[in-house]
PDB file as gemmi writes it, atoms N, CA and C in Angstrom:
CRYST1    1.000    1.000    1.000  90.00  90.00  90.00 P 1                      
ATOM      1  N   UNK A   1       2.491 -18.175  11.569  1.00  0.00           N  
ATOM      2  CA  UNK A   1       1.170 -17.666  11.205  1.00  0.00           C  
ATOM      3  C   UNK A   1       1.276 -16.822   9.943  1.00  0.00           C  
ATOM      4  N   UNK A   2       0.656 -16.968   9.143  1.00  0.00           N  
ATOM      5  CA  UNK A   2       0.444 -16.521   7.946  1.00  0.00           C  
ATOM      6  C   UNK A   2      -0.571 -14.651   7.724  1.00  0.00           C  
ATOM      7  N   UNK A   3       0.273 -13.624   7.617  1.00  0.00           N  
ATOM      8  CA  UNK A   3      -0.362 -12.804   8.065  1.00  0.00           C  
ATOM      9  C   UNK A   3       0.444 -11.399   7.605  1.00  0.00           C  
ATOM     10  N   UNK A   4      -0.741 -10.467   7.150  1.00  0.00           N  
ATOM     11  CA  UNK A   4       0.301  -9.239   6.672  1.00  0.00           C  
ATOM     12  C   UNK A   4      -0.364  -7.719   7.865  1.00  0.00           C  
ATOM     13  N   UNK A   5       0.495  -7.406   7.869  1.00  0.00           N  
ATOM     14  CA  UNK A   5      -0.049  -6.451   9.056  1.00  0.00           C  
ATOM     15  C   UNK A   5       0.177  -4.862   8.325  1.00  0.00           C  
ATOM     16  N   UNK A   6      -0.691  -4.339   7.998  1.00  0.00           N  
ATOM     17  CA  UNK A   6      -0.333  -2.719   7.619  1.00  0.00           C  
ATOM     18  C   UNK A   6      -0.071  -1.632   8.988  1.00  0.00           C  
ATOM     19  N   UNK A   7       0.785  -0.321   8.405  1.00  0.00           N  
ATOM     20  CA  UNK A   7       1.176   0.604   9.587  1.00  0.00           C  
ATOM     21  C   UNK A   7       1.175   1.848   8.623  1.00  0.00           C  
ATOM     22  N   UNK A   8       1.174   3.005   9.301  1.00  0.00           N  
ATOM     23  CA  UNK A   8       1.982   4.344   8.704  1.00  0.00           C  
ATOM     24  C   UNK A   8       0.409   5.266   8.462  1.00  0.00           C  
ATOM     25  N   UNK A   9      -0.769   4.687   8.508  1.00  0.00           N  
ATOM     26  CA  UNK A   9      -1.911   5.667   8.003  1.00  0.00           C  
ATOM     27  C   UNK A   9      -1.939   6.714   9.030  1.00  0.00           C  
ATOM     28  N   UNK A  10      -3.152   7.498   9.132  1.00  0.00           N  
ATOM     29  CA  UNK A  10      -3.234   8.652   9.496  1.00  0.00           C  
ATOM     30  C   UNK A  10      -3.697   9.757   8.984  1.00  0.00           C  
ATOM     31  N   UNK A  11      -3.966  11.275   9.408  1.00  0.00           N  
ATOM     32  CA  UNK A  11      -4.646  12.338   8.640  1.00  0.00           C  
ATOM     33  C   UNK A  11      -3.376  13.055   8.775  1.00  0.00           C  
ATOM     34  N   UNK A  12      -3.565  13.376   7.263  1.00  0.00           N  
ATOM     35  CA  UNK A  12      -3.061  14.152   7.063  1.00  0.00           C  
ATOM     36  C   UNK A  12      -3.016  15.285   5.866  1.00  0.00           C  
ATOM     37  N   UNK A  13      -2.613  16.660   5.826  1.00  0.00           N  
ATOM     38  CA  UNK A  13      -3.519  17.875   5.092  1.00  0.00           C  
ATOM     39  C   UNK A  13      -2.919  17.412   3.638  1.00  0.00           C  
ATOM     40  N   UNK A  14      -4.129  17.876   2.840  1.00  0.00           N  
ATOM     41  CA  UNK A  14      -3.359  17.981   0.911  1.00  0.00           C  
ATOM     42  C   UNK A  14      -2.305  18.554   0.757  1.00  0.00           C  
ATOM     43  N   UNK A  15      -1.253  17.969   0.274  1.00  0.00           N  
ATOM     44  CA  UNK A  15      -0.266  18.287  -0.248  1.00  0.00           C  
ATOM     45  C   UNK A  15       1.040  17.441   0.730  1.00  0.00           C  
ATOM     46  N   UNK A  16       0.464  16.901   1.780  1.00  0.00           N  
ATOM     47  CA  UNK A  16       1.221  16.369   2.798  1.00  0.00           C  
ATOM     48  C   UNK A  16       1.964  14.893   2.206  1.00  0.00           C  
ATOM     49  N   UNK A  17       2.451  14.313   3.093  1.00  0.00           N  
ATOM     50  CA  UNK A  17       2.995  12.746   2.450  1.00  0.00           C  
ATOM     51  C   UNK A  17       3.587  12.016   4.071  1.00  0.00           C  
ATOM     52  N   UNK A  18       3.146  10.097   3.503  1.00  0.00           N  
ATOM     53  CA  UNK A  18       3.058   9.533   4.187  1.00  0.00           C  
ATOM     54  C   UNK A  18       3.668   8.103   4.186  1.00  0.00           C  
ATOM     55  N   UNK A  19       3.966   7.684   4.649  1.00  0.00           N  
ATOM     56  CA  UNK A  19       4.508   6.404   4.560  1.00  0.00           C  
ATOM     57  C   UNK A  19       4.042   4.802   5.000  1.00  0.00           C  
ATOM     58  N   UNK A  20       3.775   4.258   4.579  1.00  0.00           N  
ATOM     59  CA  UNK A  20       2.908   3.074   4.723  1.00  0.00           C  
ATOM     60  C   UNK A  20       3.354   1.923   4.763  1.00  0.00           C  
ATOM     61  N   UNK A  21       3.376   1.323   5.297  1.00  0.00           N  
ATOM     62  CA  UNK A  21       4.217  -0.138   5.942  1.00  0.00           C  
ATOM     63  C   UNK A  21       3.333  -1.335   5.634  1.00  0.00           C  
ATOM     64  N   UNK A  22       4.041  -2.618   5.238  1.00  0.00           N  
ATOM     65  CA  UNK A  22       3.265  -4.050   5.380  1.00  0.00           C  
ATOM     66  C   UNK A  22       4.369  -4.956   5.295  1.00  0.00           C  
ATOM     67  N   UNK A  23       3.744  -5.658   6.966  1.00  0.00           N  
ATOM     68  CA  UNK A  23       4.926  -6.455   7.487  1.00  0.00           C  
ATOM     69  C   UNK A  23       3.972  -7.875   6.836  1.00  0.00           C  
ATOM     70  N   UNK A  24       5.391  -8.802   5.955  1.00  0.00           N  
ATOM     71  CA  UNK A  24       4.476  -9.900   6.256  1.00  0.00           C  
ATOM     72  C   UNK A  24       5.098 -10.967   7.107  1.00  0.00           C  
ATOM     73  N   UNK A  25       4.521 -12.659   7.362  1.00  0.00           N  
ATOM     74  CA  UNK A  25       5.029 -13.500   8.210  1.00  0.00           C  
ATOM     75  C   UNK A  25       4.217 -14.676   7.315  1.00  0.00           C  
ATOM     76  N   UNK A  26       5.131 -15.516   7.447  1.00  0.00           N  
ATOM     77  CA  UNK A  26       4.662 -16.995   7.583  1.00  0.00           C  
ATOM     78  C   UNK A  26       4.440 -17.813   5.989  1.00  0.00           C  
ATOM     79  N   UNK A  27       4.848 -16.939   5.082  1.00  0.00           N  
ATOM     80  CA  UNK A  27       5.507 -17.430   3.630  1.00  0.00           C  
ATOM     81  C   UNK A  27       6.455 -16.747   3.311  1.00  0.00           C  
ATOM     82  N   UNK A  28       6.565 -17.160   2.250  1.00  0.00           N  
ATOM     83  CA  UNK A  28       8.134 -16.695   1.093  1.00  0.00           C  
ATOM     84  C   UNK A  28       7.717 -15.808   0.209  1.00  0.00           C  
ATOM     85  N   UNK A  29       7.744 -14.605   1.108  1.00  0.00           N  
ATOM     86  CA  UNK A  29       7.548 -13.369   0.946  1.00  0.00           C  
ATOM     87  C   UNK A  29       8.183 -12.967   0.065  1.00  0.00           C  
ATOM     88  N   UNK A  30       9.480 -13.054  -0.438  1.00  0.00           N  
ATOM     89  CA  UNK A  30      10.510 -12.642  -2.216  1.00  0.00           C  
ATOM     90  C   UNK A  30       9.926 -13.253  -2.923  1.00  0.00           C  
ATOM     91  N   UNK A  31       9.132 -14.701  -2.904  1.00  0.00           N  
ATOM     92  CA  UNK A  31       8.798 -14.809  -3.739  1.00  0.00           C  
ATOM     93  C   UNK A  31       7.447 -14.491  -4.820  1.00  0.00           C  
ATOM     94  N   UNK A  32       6.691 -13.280  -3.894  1.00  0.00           N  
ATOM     95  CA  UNK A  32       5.435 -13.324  -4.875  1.00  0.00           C  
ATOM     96  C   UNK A  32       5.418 -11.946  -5.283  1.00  0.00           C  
ATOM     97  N   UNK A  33       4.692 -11.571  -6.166  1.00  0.00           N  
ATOM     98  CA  UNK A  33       4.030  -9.983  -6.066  1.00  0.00           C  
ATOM     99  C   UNK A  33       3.783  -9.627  -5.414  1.00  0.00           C  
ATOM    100  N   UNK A  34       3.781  -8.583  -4.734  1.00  0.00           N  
ATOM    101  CA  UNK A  34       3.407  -7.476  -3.634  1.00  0.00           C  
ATOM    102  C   UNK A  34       2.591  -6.540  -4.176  1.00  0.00           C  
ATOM    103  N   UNK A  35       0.950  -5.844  -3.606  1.00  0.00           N  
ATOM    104  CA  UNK A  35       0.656  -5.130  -3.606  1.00  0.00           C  
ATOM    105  C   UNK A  35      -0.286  -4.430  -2.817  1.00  0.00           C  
ATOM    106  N   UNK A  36      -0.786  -2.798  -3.305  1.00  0.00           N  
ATOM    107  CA  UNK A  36      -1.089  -2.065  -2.376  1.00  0.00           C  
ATOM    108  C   UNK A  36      -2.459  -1.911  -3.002  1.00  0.00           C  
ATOM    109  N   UNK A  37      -3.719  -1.998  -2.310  1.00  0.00           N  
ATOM    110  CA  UNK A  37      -5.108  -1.802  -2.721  1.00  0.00           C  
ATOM    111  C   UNK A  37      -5.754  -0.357  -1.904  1.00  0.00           C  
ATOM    112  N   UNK A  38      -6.723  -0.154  -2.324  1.00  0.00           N  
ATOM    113  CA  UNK A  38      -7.214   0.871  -0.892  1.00  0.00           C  
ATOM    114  C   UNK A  38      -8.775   0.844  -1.369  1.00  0.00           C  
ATOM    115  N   UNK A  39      -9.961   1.271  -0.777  1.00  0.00           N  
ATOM    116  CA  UNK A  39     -10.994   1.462  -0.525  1.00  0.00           C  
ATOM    117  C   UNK A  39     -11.501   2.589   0.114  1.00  0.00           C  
ATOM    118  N   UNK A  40     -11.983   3.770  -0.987  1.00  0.00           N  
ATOM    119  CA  UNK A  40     -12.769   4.470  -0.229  1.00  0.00           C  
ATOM    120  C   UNK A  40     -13.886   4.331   0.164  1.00  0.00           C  
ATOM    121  N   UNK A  41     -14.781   5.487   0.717  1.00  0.00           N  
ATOM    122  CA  UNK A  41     -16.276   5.504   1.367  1.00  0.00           C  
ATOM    123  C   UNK A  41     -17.234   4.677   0.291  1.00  0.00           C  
ATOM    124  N   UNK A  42     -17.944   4.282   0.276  1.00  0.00           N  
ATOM    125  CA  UNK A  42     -18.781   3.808  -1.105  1.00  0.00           C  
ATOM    126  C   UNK A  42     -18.199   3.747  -2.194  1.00  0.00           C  
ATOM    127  N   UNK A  43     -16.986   3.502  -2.525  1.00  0.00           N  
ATOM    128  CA  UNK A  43     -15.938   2.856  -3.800  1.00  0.00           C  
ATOM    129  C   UNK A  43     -15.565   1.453  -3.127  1.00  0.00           C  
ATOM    130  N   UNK A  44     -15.595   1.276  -4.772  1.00  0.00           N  
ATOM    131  CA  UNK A  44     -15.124  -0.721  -4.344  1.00  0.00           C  
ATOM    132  C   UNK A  44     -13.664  -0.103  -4.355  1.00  0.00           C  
ATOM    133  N   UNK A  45     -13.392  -1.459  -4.026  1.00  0.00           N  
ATOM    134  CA  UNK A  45     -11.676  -1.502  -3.979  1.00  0.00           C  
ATOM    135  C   UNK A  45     -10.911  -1.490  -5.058  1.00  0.00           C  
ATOM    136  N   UNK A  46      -9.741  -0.946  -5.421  1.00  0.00           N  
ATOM    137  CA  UNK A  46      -8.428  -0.669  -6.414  1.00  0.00           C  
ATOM    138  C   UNK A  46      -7.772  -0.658  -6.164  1.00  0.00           C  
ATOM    139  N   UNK A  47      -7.111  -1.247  -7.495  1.00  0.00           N  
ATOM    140  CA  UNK A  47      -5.270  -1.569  -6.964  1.00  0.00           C  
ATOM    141  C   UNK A  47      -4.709  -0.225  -7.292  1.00  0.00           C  
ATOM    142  N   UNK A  48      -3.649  -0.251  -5.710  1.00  0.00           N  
ATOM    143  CA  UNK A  48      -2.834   1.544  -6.451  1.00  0.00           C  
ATOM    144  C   UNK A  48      -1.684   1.194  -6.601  1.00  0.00           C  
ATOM    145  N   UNK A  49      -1.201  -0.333  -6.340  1.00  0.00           N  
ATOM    146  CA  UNK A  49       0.733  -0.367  -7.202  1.00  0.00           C  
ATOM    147  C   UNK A  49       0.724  -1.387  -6.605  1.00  0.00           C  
ATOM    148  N   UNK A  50       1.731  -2.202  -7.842  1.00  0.00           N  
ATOM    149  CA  UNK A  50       2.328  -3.619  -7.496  1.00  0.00           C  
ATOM    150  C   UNK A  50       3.961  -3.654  -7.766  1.00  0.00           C  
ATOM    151  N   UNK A  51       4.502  -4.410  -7.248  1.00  0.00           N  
ATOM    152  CA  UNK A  51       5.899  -4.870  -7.355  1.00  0.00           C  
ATOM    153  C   UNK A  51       5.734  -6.071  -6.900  1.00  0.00           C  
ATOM    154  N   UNK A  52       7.041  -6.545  -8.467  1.00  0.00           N  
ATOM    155  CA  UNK A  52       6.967  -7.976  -8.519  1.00  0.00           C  
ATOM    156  C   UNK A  52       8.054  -8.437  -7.961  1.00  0.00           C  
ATOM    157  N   UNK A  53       8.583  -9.572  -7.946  1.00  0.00           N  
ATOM    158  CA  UNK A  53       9.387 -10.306  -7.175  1.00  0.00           C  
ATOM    159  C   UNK A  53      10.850  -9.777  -7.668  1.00  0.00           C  
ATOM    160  N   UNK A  54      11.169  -9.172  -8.795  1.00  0.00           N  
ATOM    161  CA  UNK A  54      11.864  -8.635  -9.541  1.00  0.00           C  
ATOM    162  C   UNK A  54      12.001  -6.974  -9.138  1.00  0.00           C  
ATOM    163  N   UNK A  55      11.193  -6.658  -8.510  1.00  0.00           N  
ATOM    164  CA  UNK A  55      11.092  -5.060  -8.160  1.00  0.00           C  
ATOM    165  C   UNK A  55      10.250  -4.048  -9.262  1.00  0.00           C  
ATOM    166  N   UNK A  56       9.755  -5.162 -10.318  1.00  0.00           N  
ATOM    167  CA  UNK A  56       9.223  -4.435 -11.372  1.00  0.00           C  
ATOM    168  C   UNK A  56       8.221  -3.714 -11.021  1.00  0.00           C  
ATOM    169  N   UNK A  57       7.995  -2.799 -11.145  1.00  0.00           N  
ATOM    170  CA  UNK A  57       6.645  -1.861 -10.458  1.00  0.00           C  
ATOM    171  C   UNK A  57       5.540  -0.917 -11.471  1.00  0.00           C  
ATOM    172  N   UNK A  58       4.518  -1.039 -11.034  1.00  0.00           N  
ATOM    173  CA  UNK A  58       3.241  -0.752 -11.847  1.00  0.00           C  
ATOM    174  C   UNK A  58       2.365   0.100 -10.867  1.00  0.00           C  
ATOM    175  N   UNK A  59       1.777   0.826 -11.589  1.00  0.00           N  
ATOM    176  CA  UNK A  59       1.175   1.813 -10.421  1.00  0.00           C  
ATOM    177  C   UNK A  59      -0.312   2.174 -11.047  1.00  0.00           C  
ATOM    178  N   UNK A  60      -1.228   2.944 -10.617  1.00  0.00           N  
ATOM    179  CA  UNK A  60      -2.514   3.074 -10.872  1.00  0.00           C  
ATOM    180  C   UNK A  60      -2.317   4.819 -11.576  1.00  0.00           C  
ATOM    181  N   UNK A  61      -2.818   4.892 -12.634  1.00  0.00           N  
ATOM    182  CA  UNK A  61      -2.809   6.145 -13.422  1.00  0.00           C  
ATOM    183  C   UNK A  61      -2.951   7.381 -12.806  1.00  0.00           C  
ATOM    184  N   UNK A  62      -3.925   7.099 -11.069  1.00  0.00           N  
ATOM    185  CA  UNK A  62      -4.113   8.379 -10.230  1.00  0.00           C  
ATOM    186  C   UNK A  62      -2.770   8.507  -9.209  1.00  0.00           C  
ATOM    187  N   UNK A  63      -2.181   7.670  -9.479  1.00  0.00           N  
ATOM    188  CA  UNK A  63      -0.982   7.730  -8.033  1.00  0.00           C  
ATOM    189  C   UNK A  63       0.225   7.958  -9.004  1.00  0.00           C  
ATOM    190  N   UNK A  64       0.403   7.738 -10.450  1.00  0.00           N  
ATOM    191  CA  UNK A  64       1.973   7.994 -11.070  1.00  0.00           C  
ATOM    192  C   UNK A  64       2.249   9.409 -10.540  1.00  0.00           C  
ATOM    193  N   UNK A  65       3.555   9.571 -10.339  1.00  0.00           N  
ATOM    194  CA  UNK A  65       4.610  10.318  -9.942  1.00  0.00           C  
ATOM    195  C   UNK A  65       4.521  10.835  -8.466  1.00  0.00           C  
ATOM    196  N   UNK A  66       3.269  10.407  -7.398  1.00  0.00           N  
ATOM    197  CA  UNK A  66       3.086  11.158  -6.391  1.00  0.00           C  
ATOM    198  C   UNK A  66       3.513   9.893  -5.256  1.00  0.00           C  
ATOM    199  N   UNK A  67       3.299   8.324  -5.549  1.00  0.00           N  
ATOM    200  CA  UNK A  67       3.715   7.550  -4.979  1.00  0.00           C  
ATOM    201  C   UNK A  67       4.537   6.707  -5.467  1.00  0.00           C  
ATOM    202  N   UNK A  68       5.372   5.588  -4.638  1.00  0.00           N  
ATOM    203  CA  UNK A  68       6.339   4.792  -4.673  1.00  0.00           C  
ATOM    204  C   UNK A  68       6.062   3.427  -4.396  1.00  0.00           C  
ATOM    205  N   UNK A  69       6.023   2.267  -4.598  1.00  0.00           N  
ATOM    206  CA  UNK A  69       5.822   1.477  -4.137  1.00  0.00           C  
ATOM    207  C   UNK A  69       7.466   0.810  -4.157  1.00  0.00           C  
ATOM    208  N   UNK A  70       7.668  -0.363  -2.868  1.00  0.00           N  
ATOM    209  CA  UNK A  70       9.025  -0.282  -2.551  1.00  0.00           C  
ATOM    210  C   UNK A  70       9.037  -1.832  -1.683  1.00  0.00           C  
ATOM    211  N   UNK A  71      10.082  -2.496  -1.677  1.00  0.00           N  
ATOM    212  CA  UNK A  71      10.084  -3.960  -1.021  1.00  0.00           C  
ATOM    213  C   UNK A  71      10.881  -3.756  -0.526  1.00  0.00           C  
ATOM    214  N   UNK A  72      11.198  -4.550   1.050  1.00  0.00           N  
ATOM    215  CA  UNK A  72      12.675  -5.196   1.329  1.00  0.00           C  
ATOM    216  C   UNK A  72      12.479  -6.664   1.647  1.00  0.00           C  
ATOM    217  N   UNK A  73      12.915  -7.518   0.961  1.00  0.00           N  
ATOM    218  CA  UNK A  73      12.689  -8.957   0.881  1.00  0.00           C  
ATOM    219  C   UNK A  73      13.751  -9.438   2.201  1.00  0.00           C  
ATOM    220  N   UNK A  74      14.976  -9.286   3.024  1.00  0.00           N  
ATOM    221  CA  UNK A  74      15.275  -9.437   3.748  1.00  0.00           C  
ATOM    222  C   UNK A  74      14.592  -9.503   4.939  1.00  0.00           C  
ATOM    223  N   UNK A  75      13.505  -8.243   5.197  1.00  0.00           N  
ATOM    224  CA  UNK A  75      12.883  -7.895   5.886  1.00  0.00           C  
ATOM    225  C   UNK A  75      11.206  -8.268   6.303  1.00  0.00           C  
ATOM    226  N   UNK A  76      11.071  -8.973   4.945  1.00  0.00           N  
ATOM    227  CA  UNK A  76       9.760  -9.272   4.554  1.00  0.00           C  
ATOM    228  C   UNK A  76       8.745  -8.076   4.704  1.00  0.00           C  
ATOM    229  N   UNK A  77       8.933  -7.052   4.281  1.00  0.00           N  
ATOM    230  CA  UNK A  77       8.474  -5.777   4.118  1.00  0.00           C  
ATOM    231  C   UNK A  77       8.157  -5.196   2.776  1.00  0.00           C  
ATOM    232  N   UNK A  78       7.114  -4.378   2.579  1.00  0.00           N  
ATOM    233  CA  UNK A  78       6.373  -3.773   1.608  1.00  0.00           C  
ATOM    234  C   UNK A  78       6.002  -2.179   1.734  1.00  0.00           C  
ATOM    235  N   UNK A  79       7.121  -1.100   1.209  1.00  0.00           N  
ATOM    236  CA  UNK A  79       6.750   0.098   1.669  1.00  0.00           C  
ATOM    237  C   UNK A  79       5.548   0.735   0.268  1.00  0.00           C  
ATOM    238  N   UNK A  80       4.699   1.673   1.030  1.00  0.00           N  
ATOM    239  CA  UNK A  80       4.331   3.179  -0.376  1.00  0.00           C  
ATOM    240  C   UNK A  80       4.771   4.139   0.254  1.00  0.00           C  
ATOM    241  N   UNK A  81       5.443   4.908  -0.145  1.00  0.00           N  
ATOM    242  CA  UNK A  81       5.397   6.875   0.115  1.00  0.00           C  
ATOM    243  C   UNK A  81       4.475   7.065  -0.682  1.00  0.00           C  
ATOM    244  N   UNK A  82       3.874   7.938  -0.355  1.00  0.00           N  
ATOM    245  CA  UNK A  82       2.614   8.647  -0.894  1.00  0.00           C  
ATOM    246  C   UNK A  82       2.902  10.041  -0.627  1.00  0.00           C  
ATOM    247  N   UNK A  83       3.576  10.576  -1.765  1.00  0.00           N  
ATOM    248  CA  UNK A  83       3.729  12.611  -1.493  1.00  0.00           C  
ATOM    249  C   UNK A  83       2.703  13.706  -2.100  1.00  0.00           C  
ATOM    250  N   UNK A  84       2.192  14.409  -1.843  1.00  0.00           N  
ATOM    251  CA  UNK A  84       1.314  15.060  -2.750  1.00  0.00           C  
ATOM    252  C   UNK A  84       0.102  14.768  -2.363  1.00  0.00           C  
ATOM    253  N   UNK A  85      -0.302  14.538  -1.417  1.00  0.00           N  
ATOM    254  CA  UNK A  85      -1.270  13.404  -0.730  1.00  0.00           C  
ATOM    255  C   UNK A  85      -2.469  14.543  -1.379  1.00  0.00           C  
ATOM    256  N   UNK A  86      -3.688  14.096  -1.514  1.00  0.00           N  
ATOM    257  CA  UNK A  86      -4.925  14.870  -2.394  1.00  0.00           C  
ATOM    258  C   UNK A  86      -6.085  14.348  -1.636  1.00  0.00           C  
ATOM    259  N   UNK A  87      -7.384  14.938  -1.060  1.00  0.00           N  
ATOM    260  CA  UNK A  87      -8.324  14.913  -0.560  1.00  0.00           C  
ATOM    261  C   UNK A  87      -8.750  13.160  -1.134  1.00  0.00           C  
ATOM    262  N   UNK A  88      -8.523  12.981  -2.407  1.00  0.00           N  
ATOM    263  CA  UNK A  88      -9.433  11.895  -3.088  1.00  0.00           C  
ATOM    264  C   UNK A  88      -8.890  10.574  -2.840  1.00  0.00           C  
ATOM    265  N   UNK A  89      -7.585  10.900  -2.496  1.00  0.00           N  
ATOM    266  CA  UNK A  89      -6.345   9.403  -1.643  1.00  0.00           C  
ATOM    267  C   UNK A  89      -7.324   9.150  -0.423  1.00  0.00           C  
ATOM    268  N   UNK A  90      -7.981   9.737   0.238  1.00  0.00           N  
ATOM    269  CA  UNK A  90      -8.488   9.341   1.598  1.00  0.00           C  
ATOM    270  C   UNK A  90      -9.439   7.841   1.364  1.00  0.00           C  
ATOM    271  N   UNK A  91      -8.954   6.999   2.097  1.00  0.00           N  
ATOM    272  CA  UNK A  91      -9.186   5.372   1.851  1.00  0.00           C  
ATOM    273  C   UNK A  91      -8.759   4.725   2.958  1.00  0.00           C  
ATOM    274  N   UNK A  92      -9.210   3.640   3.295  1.00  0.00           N  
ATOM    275  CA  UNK A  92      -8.602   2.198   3.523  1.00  0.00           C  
ATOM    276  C   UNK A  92      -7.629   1.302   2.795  1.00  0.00           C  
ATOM    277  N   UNK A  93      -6.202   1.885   3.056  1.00  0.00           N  
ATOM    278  CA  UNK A  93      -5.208   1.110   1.988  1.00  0.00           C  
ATOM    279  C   UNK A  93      -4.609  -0.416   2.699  1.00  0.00           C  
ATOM    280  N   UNK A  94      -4.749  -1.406   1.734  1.00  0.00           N  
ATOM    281  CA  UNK A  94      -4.920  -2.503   2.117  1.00  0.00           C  
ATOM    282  C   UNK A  94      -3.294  -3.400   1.582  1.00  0.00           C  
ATOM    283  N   UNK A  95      -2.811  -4.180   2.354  1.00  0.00           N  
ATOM    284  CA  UNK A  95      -1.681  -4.632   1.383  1.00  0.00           C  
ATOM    285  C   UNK A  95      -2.332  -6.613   1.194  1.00  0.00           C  
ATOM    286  N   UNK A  96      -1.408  -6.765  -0.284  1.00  0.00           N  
ATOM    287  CA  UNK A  96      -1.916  -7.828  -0.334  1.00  0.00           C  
ATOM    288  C   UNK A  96      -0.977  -8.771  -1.034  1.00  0.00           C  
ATOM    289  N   UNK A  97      -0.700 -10.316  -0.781  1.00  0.00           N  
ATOM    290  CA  UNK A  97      -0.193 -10.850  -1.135  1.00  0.00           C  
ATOM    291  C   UNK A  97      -0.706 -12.415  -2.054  1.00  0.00           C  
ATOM    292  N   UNK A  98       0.240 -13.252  -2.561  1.00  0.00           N  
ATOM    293  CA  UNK A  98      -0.319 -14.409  -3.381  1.00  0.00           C  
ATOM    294  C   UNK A  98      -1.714 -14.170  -4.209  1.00  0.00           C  
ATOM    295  N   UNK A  99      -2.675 -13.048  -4.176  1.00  0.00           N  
ATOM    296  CA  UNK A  99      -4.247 -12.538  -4.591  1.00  0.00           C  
ATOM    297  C   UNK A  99      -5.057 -12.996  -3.508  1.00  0.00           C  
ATOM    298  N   UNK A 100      -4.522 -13.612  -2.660  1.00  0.00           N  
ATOM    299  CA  UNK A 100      -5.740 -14.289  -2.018  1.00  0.00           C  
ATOM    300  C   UNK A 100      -5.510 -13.833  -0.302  1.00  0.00           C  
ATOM    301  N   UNK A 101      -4.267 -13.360  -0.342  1.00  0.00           N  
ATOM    302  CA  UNK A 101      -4.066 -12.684   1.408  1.00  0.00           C  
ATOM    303  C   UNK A 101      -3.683 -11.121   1.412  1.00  0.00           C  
ATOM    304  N   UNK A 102      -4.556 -11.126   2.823  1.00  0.00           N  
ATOM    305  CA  UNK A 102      -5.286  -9.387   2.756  1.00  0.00           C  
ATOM    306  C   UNK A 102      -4.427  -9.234   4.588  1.00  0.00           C  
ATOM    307  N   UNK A 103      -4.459  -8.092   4.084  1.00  0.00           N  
ATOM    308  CA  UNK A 103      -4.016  -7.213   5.785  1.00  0.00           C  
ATOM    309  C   UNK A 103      -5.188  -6.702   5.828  1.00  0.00           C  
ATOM    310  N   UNK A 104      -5.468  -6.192   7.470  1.00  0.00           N  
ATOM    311  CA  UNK A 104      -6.800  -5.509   8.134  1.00  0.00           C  
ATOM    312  C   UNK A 104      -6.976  -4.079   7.148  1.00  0.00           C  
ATOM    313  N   UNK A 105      -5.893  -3.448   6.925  1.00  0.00           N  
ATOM    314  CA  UNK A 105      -5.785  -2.151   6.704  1.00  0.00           C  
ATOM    315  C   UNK A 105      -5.250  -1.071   7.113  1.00  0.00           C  
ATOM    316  N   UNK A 106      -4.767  -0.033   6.606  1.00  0.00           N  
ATOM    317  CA  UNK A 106      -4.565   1.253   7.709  1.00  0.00           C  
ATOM    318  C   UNK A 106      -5.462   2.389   6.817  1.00  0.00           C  
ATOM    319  N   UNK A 107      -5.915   3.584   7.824  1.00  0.00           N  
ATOM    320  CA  UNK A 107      -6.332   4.709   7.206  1.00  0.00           C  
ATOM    321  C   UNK A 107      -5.957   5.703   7.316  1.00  0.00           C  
ATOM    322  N   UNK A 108      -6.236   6.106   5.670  1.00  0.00           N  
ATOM    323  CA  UNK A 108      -5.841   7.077   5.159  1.00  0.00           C  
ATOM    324  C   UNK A 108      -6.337   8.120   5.185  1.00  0.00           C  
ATOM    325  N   UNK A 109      -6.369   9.287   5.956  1.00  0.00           N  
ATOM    326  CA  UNK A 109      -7.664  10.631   5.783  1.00  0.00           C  
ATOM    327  C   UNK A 109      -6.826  12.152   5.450  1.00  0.00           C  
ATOM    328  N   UNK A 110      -6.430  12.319   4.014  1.00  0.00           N  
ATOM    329  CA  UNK A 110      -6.423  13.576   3.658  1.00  0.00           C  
ATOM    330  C   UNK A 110      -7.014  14.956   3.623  1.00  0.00           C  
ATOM    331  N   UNK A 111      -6.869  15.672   4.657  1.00  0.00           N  
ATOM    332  CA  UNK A 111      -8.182  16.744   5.275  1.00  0.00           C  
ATOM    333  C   UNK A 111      -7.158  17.968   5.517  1.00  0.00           C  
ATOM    334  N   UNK A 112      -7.811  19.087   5.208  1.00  0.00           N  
ATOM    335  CA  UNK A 112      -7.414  20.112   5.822  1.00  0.00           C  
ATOM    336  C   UNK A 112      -8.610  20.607   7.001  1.00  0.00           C  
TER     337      UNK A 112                                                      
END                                                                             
């Protein structure tokens, strides 16, 4: 079955950090880009970091230096750390593969 499953969301206070999981199944997972989207309340969706099949990694101008984006191709796995976590991270972070396959989501709620 063809399918990416996200893990790791949760609340947690500003300044906190978190770790975010996406398992995938049922392609050749080393072989594509990997990335991480999210969706807040009434915001469309944005990409917050990609890594390519190469490990090359690109990130969104609001997440440089506070997150990571991270693969294990053995594993067929897709990590973010997210440190520094900021009220405005609070979203629906989505992982996504080939452009055209989506995980349900996990959430994200930065709150004190």
């Amino acid at each position: 079955q063809v399918q990416l499953v996200e893990s790791g969301g949760g609340l947690v206070q500003p300044g906190g950090s978190l770790r975010l999981s996406c398992a995938a199944s049922g392609f050749t997972f080393s072989f594509y880009t990997m990335r991480w989207y999210r969706q807040a309340p009434t915001k469309e969706r944005e990409l917050v970091a990609a890594i390519t099949r190469e490990s090359t990694r690109t990130y969104a101008d609001s997440v440089k230096g506070r997150f990571t984006i991270s693969r294990d191709n053995a594993k067929k796995a897709m990590y973010l750390q997210m440190n520094s976590l900021k009220p405005e991270d609070t979203a629906v972070y989505y992982c996504n593969a080939r452009g055209d396959l989506w995980g349900k989501g996990t959430l994200v709620t930065v709150s004190s």
